[in-house]
N, C-alpha and C positions, 0 to 999 in steps of 0.2 A: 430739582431736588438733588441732592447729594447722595450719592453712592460710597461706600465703606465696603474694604474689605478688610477681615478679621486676622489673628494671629495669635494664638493660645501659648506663650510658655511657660513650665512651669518647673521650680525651682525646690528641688530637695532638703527638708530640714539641715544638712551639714551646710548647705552652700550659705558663706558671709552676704552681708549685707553690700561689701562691697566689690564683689564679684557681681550679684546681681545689678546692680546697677551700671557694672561693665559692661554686660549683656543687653541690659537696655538701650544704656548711649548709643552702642555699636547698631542694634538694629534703628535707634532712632535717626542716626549721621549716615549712615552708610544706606538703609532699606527704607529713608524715609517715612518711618512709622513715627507714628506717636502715643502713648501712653495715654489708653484710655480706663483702666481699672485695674486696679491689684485686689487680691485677696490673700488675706496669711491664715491658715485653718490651724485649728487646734492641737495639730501634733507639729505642727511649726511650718509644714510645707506651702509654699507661696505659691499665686499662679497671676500672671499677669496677661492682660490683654492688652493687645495693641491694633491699632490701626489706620489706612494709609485712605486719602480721596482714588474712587477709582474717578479719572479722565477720562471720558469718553471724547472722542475725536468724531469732527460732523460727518457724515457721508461726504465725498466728494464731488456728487455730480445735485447736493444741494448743501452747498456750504451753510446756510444762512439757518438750516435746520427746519426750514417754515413748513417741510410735508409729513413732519412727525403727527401721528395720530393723539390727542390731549384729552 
């Protein structure tokens, strides 16, 4: 099963469309997020969510993972 962890920002009526989407790219390239919903509410302010796979790395003294409880 895949794991996600979340990221809420959220953007003030004045801020352009294309500031926002600076803000995105940057945490997308750089924080390896990804864009998983936006919302624009009815006085204009925007909120977007993002999010990244969490990796879990095996135990080390059971690589293979096989004593995980299922």
């Amino acid at each position: 099963m895949v794991e996600y962890e979340f990221q809420v920002l959220s953007f003030p009526r004045e801020t352009s469309r294309g500031q926002i989407r600076a803000a995105l790219a940057e945490h997308a390239e750089y924080g390896r997020w990804e864009l998983h919903r936006t919302v624009r509410y009815v006085g204009g302010h925007q909120r977007s969510w993002l999010r990244r796979k969490i990796i879990r790395a095996p135990r080390r003294d059971d690589p293979l993972g096989l004593s995980r409880s299922r």
